[in-house]
C-alpha positions in Angstrom: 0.0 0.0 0.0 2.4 2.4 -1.3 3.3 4.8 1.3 1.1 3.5 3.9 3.2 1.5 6.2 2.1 -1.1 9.4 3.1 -0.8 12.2 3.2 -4.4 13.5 3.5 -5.7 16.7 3.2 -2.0 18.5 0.8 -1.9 20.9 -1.5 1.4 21.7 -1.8 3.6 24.8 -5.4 3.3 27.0 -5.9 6.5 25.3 -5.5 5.5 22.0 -7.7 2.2 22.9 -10.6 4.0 24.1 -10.9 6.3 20.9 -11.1 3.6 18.9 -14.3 3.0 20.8 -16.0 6.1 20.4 -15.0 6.9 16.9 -17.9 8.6 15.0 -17.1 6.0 12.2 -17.7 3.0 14.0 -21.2 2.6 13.4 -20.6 1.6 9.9 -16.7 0.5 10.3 -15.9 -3.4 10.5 -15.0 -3.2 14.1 -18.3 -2.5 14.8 -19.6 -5.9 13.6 -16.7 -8.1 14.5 -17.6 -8.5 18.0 -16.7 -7.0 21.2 -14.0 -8.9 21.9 -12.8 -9.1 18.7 -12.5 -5.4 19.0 -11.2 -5.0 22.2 -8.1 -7.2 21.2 -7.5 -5.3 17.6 -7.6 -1.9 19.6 -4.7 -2.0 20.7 -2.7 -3.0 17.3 -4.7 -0.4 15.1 -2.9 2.7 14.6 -4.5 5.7 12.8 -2.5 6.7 9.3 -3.1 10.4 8.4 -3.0 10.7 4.8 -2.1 13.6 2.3 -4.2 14.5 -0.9 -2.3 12.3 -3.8 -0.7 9.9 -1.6 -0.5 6.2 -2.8 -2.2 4.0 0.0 -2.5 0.9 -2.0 -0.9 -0.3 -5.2 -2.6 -2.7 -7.5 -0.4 -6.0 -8.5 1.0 -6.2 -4.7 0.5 -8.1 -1.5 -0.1 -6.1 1.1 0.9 -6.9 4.8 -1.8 -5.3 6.0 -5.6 -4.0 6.0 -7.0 -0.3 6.4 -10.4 1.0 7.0 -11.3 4.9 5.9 -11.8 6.4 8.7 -12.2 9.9 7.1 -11.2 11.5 3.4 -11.7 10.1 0.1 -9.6 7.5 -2.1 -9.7 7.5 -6.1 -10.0 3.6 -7.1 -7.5 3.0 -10.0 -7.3 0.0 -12.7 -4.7 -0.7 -15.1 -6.8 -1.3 -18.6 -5.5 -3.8 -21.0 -3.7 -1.4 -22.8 -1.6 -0.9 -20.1 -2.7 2.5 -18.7 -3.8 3.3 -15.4 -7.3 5.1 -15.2 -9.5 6.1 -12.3 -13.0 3.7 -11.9 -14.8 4.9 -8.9 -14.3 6.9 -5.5 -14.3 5.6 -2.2 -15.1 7.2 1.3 -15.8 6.6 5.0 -15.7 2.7 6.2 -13.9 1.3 2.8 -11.8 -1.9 3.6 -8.5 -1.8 2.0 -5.9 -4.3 1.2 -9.2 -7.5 1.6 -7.3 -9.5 -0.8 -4.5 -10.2 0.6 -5.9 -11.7 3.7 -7.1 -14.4 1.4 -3.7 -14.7 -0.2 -4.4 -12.2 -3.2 -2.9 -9.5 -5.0 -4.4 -6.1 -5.0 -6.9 -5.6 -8.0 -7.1 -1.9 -7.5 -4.6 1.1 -6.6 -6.1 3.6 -4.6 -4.9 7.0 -4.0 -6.6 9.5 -2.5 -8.1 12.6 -3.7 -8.6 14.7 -0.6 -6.3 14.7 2.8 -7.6 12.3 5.3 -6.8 9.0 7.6 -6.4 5.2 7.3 -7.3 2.8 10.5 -4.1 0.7 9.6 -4.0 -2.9 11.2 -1.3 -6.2 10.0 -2.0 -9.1 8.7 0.6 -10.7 10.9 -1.2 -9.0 13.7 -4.7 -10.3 13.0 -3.1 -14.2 13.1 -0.7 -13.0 16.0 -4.1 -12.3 18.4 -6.4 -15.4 16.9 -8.8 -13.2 15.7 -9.5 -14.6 11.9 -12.8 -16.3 13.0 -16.1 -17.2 11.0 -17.4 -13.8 12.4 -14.5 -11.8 11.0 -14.1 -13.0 7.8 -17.9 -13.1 7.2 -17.8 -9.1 8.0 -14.4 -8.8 5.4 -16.8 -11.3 2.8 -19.6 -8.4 3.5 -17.0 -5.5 2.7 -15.9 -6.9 -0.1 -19.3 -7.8 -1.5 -20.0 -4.4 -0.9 -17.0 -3.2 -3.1 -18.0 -5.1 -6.0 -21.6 -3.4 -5.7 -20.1 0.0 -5.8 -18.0 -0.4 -8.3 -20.6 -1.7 -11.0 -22.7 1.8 -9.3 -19.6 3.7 -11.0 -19.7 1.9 -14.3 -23.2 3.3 -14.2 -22.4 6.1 -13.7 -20.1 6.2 -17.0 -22.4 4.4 -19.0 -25.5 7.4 -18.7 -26.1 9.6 -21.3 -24.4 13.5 -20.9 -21.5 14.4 -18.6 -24.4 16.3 -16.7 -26.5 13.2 -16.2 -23.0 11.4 -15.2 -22.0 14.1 -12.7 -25.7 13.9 -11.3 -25.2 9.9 -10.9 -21.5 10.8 -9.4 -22.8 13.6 -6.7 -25.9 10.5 -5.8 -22.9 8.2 -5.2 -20.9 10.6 -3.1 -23.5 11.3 -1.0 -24.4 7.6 -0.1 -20.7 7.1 0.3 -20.5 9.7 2.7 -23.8 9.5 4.6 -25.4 13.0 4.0 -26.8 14.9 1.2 -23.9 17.4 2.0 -21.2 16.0 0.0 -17.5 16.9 0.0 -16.6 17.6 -3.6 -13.3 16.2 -5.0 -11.3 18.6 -6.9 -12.5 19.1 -10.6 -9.9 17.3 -12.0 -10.2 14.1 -10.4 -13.8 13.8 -11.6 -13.1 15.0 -14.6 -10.5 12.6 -14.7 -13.1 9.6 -13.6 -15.9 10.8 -16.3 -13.5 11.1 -18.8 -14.4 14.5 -19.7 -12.9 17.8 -18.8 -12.2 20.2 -15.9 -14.1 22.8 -17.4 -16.8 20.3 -18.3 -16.9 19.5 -14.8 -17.0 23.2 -13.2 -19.7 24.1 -16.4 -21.7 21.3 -15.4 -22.3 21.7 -11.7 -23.1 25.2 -12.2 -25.9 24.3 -14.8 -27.3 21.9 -12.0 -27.6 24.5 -9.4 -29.2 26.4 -11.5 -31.7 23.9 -12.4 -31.9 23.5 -8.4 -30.7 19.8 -8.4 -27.8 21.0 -6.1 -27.1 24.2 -3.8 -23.0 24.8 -3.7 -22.1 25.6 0.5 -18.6 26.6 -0.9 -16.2 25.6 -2.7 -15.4 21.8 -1.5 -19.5 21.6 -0.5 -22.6 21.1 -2.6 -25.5 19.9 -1.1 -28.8 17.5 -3.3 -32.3 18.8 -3.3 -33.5 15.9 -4.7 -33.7 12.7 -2.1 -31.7 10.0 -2.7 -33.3 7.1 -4.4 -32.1 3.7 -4.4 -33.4 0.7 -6.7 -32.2 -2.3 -4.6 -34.0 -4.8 -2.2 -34.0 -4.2 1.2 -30.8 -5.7 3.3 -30.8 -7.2 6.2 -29.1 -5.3 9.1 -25.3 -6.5 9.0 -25.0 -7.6 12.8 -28.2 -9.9 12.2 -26.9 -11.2 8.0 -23.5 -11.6 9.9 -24.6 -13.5 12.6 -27.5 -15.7 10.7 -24.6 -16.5 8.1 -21.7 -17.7 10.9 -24.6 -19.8 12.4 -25.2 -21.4 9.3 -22.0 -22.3 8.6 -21.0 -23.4 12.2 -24.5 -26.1 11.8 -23.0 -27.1 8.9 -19.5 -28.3 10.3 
């Protein structure tokens, strides 16, 4: 993961414990569906890894020795294509597991760099097996994450695939806004989504101004635009992860 590095075997002060525990991310972050003693035992070998706009956290084509959760901040998704150049495919925000795959022994698919400052919940792989916390219950919540991943990322080739940059943008700001939670959204810079809608910067800043004033958006500032519209979302209902989680490692314990 680039310039992200683990911190293995270093153990964290009470103080540093305790935040973990009332973290204003932990609602939708995997140590809040692992199990409390799960938790309580990874406390105190997570370490929080601020991050700088541009930064490489994760390079695709490597194993990483460790996983990371977004705590806060926003990292640009990036694919090689099959003629061997490197292009942006989605955004991801808040509560995105990185490095999955190499707990199952894989490379990393994606590169991931980020497109606004921010900071990484940073944990090793050597760690997890060190403490004996790889159970059913874990892995189904990193099988849920990833599941999740591949869902957002066919969102984004969506996105792509609708007619007009300004319908694309539209899709984009929807996106943003369910990653992040709120219909405030924090706006990457104009290039990086011009850069993901392969269009231009100009496009870009054009666009959003013809969608506030249609009234589809309200611009707070500069980095801030807000939806007027509500946030529709064509998919069945999910059950709530702590009850899929729990229903799925019963399951599978019956069954062995």
């Amino acid at each position: 993961m680039g310039t992200c590095q683990n911190q293995t075997g270093k153990s964290r002060s009470p103080a540093h414990v305790t935040r973990c525990h009332v973290c204003a991310t932990r609602p939708v972050c995997i140590m809040g569906y692992v199990g409390e003693a799960t938790a309580q035992a990874l406390a105190g070998v997570i370490h929080e890894h601020p991050f700088r706009k541009s930064e490489v956290l994760q390079v695709e084509g490597e194993l990483s020795d460790h996983i990371a959760i977004v705590k806060l901040g926003t990292v640009e998704a990036i694919r090689q294509g099959v003629d061997g150049v490197e292009r942006p495919v989605a955004l991801f925000g808040r509560k995105q597991l990185i490095g999955a795959e190499s707990l199952l022994g894989e490379l990393n698919q994606l590169s991931g760099k980020a497109v606004s400052a921010g900071r990484l919940c940073v944990v090793g792989i050597a760690d997890l097996y060190r403490l004996g916390v790889i159970d059913r219950m874990f892995m189904s919540c990193v099988y849920s994450r990833i599941t999740n991943s591949i869902g957002l990322l066919a969102d984004w080739a969506h996105v792509v695939r609708r007619k007009g940059i300004q319908q694309q943008l539209l899709g984009a700001l929807h996106l943003m806004s369910q990653d992040q939670g709120t219909q405030l959204i924090r706006l990457p810079s104009h290039v990086a989504l011009a850069e993901l809608l392969s269009t231009t910067r100009e496009s870009v800043a054009r666009n959003l101004r013809l969608l506030e004033q249609q009234g589809l958006l309200i611009r707070r500032d500069r980095w801030h635009c807000q939806l007027t519209e509500p946030l529709v979302i064509d998919t069945p209902t999910c059950t709530p992860p702590t009850i899929r989680i729990a229903e799925q490692a019963s399951v599978f314990i019956d069954h062995n």
